[in-house]
N, C-alpha and C positions, 0 to 999 in steps of 0.2 A: 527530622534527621534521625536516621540509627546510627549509636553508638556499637562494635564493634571491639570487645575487648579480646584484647591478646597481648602476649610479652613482646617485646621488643622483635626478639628474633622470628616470632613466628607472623609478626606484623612485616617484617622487611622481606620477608624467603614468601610472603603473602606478593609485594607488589612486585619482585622479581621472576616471581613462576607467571601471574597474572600477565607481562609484557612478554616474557617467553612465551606463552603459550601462543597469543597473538602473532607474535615472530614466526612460528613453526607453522601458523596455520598459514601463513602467506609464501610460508617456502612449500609447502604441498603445493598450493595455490598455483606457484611458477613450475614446480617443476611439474605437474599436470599441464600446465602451458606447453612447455617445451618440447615434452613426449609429442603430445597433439602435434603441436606446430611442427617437427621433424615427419612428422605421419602425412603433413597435408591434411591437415582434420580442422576445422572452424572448431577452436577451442571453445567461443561463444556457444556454440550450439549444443556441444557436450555438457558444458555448464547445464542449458537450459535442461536439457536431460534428466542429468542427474540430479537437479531441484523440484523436478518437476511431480506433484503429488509426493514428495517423501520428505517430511518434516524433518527429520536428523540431516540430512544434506542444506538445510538454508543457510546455515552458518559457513559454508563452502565460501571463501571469496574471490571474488575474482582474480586475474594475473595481473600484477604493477611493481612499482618500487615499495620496498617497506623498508622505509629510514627515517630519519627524526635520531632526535637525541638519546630516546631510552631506548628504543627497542632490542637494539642491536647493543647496545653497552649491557643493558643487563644478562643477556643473553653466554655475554663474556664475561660476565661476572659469575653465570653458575657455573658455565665450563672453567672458571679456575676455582672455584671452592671445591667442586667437588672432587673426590681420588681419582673416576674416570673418566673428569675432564669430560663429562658430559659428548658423547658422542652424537647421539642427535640434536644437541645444541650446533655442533659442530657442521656438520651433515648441511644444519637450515644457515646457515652462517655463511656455507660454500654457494645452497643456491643463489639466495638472495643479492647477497655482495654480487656475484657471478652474472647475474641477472644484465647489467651494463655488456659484458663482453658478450654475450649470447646474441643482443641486439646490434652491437656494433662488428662482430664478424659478421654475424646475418646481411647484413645492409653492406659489408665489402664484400662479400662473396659474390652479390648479385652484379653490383659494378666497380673496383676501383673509389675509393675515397681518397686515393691519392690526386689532388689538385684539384677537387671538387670543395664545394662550400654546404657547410651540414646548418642547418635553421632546429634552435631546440628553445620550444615554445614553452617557457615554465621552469624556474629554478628552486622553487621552495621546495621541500620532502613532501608537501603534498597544499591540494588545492587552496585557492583562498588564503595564502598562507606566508609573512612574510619573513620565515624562520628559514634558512638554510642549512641548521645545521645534520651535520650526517646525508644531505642529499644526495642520491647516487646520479640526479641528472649533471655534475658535476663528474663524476668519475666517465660517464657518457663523452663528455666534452674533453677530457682527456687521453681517453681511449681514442678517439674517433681524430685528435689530434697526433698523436702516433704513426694513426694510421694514413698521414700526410695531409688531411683533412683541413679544411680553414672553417673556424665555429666558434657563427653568431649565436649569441646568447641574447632573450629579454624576459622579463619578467614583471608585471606590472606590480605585483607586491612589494620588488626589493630594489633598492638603492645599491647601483653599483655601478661607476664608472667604467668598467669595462664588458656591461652591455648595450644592445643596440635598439632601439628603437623598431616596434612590431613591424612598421612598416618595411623598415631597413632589412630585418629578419624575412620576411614575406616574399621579398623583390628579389633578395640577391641571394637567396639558398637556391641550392640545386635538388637538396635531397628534403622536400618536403611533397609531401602528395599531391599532385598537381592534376585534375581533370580537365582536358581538351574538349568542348562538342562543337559540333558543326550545325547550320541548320540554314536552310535557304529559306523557312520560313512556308515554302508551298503549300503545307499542308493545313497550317489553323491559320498563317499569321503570326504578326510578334508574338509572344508570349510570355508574362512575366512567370515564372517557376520559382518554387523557397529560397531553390539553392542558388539562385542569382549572383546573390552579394558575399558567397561563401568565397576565403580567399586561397580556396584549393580548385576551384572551377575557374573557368577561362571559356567563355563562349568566341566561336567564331563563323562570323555570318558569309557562309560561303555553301556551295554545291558539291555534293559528296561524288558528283559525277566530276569533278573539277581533278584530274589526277596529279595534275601541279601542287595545287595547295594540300592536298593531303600525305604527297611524299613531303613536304615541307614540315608539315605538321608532324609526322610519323618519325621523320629523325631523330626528333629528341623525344620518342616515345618509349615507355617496358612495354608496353601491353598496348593493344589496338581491337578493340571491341567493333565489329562490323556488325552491326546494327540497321544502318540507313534501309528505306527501302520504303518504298509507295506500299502502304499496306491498308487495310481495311476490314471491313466486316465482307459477308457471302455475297452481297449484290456489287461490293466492288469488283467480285471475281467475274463479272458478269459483264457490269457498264465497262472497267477498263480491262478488256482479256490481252489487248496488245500492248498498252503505255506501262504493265506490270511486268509483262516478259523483259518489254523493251529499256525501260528508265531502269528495272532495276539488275539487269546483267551488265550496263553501263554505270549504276556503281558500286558493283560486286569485283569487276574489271578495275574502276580506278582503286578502289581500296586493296586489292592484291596488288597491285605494281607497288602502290605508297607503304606495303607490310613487306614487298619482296626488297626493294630499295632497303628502307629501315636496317632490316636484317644481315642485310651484306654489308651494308655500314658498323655492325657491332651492336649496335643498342637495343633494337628489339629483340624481346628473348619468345613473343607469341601472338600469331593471330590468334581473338576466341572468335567465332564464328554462330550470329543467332539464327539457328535455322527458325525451321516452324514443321509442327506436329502435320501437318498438309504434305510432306513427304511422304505418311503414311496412307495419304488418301483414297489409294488401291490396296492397301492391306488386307489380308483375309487369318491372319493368323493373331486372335489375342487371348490376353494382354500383348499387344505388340511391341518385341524384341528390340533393343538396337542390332542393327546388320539387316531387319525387314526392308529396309529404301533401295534393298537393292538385290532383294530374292522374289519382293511383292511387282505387279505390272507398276507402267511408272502411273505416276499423278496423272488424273485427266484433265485441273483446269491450270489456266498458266502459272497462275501463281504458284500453286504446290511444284508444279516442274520446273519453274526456275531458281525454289526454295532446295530444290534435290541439286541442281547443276550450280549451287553458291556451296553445297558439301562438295561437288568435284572440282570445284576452285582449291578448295582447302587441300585435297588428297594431290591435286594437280603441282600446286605450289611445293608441296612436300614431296613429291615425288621431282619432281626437275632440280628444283633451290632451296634444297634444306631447307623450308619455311615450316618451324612448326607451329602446330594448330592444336584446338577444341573446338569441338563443334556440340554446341546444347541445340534442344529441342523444346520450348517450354509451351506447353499444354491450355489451349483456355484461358488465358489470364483475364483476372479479375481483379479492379480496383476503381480508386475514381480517377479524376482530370480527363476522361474521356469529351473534347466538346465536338460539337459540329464542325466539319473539316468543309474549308471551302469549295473541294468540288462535291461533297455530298449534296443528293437531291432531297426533296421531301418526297415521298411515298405513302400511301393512304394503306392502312392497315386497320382494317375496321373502318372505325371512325377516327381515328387517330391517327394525324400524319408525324413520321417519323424523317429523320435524316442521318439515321446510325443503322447499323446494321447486325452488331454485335448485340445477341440474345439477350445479354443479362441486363445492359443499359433499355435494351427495347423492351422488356417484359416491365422493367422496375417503371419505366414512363406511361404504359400502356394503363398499370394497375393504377399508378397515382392518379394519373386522369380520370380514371373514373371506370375506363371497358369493360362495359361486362354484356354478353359473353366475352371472354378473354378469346384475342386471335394469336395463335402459334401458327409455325411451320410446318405443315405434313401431321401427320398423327401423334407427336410429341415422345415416341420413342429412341427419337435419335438419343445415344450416347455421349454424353461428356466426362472430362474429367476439370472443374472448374476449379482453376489455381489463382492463390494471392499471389496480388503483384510483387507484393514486402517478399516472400517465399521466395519466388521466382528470381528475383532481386540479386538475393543470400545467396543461390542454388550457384548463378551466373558467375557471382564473387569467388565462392570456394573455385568454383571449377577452373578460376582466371588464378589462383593462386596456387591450387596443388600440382604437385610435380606428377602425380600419377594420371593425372587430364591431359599430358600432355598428349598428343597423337590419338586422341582417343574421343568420342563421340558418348554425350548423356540425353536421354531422357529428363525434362525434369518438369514434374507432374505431381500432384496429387493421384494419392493412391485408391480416392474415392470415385466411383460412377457413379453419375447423376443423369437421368430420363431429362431432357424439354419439360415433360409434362411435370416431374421429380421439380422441378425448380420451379416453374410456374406455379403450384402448390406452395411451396413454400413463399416467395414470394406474396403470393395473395393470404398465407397464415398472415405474414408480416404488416402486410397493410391494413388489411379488413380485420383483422381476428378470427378467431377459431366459429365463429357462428357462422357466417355468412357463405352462403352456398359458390362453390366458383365453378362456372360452364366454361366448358371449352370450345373453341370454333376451328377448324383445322382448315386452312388456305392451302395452296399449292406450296410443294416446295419449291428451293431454288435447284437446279442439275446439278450443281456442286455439292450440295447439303450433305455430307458425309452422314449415312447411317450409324455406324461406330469410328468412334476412337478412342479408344484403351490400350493407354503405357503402359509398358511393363518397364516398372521403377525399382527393381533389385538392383540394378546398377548401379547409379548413384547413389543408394544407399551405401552399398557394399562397399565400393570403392572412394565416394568422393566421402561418406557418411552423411549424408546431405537428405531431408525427407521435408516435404512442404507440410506442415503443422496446421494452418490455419481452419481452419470446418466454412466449410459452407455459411453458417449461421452467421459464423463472425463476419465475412467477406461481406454477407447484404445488410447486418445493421452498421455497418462504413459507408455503404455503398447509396442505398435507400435514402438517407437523409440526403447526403450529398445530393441525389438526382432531385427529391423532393425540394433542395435550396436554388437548386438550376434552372428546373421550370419555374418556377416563380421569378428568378432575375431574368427569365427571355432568353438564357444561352442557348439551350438545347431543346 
């Protein structure tokens, strides 16, 4: 242990600058929050930013409550010793305390907390913790009762009679984050997913062609993510050209009636709309623009022309029934849990049979197997832009949250091209090592197999601030093991 001498005074003006300083740096912390958040800007990601390679920004912290017993007391103790009453003591005093109202206008703006039930999960000043004192989620539950509001409170740290049990809080709030999905299963099968037993998710085993149950659903919905859609790699563009048009403008159809419904009811405030980069599939102009889906000839296989006519649903709705929209585009995606989908066939590729059709899961199985020569499609100059799924994810989130997506259409893509041949290299760096010679074998391609595709991603940058980070690199050593743990249990 160091000893640490000093007088009296200069020991105590020691622990009071020490939790001020902490204080001030958590009120930057929020009010960089709150610019962001009025901006439409994923605060997270500006964080990530600006920590990102620059050593003097790690101590940045993130946006929350900062309470407890000293923080805020000592804080008010410089601002009265000293003659000018400490103004930026004062300044960090305003955010912080403030912090509570910020959140609880926010959340009555969106809807009425009058006669609504608010769930506020945690009472302590901070995690693990079964000290109350100074906790602003307290001033939270007072605020928010004001505001007409009825608010359960639980905490498993603290002893209080007048909270309510997690479950009680879980069931009977209104205003907790609650995800809906639907899934008729068609496509793998049950499936067990992480987020299963999360008690903000809600599966519901039904048909998104079903237009009943989804205005049902959609009622008590903010936001409505049109998602669904028989989808696949290039040879499902092939085997199914008709059940792709057909099943999926039947539920591109039910989910606009269940978002137009919603809407005129009051509660929904946005369809987001996933296209797919396959709108640009006649493109001749890149980096390809938002506004090409509809200066470029249209898509020539079904699926791209039914992925452009689920954007004229969106502009359709909006134009008849005030329904507003976003509509993303996201690029390539790249991740795992891809398994064999029950109508997929096997295929003989080489010597290798497959039943995926997406490149990067078929090149990663072909290499672990063993193939060599390696077989790709066509000459392996086709163009990609291969995006995380995590990225893609975020991209979709910002764009469902900013006020500046509304009515408006992103790109959302990795800003990198990458060759067939560019990724089958690497790939085969990955498995073999850097010695091992790799041949390539070039097959036929499929009529669809787009030559280029390259976003032009200045837009969501600019506007939503939104850029997919992940490299290439990182995406297959995720991805490699996972398929390498696959084949071997028989899934895929």
């Amino acid at each position: 242990m160091t000893t640490v001498r000093t007088t009296p005074l200069e020991a105590e003006l020691a622990k009071l600058l020490t939790n001020t300083w902490r204080y001030m740096k958590f009120a930057i912390a929020n009010q960089f929050f709150q610019i962001a958040h009025r901006s439409g800007v994923d605060y997270n990601h500006v964080l990530d930013a600006i920590r990102h390679d620059y050593p003097r920004a790690q101590d940045l912290p993130g946006p929350g409550f900062a309470a407890g017993p000293c923080l805020l007391k000592d804080t008010m103790q410089l601002s009265a010793y000293t003659p000018d009453h400490f103004p930026m003591g004062q300044a960090a005093m305003q955010i912080n305390e403030g912090l509570p109202n910020y959140i609880v206008d926010t959340l009555n703006s969106r809807r009425p907390l009058q006669g609504r039930t608010l769930g506020i999960l945690g009472m302590a000043f901070k995690g693990e913790s079964d000290d109350p004192r100074a906790s602003l989620s307290y001033k939270v539950r007072k605020l928010a009762q004001f505001k007409g509001a009825r608010v359960l409170c639980t905490d498993p740290f603290i002893e209080d009679p007048s909270f309510d049990s997690l479950e009680k809080v879980l069931s009977e709030s209104d205003i907790l984050v609650e995800v809906i999905g639907v899934d008729n299963y068609s496509k793998y099968g049950p499936l067990k997913r992480s987020f299963d037993t999360d008690p903000r998710y809600r599966l519901v085993q039904g048909d998104a062609k079903d237009a009943a149950l989804l205005t049902e659903l959609a009622a008590d919905c903010d936001q409505l993510v049109a998602a669904a859609a028989m989808i696949g790699g290039i040879s499902y563009f092939h085997e199914f050209a008709y059940d792709l048009l057909a099943e999926n403008e039947r539920i591109c159809a039910a989910t606009f009636d269940a978002a137009i419904s919603a809407h005129r009811l009051g509660r929904l405030k946005k369809i987001t709309v996933i296209s797919s980069s396959m709108v640009f599939e006649s493109a001749t102009m890149f980096p390809t623009p938002e506004g090409a889906q509809v200066t470029s000839p249209p898509p020539k296989s079904t699926y791209g022309f039914q992925k452009l006519a689920t954007e004229f649903f969106a502009h359709g709705a909006h134009e008849q029934y005030g329904l507003p929209f976003t509509i993303v585009r996201p690029f390539n995606c790249v991740g795992i849990g891809e398994r064999r989908a029950l109508r997929d066939h096997q295929v003989m590729s080489g010597n290798v049979k497959l039943a995926m059709s997406h490149v990067v899961p078929d090149l990663c199985q072909k290499v672990l197997k063993g193939q060599d020569p390696l077989h790709i499609l066509g000459d392996g100059s086709q163009v990609r832009h291969y995006t995380y799924g995590g990225d893609l994810a975020r991209g979709i989130r910002i764009a469902m949250e900013s006020e500046k997506a509304v009515n408006d259409d992103f790109n959302l893509s990795t800003a990198q091209s990458t060759t067939v041949r560019e990724l089958a290299e690497v790939i085969w760096r990955k498995v073999h090592g850097p010695d091992r010679p790799l041949n390539l074998v070039s097959d036929p391609p499929y009529e669809h197999d787009v030559q280029m595709r390259v976003p032009d991603v200045r837009k969501a940058r600019e506007v939503l601030g939104f850029e997919a980070t992940t490299s290439l690199d990182e995406m297959l050593d995720e991805v490699i093991p996972w398929i390498r743990e696959e084949i071997k249990a028989g899934r895929i």
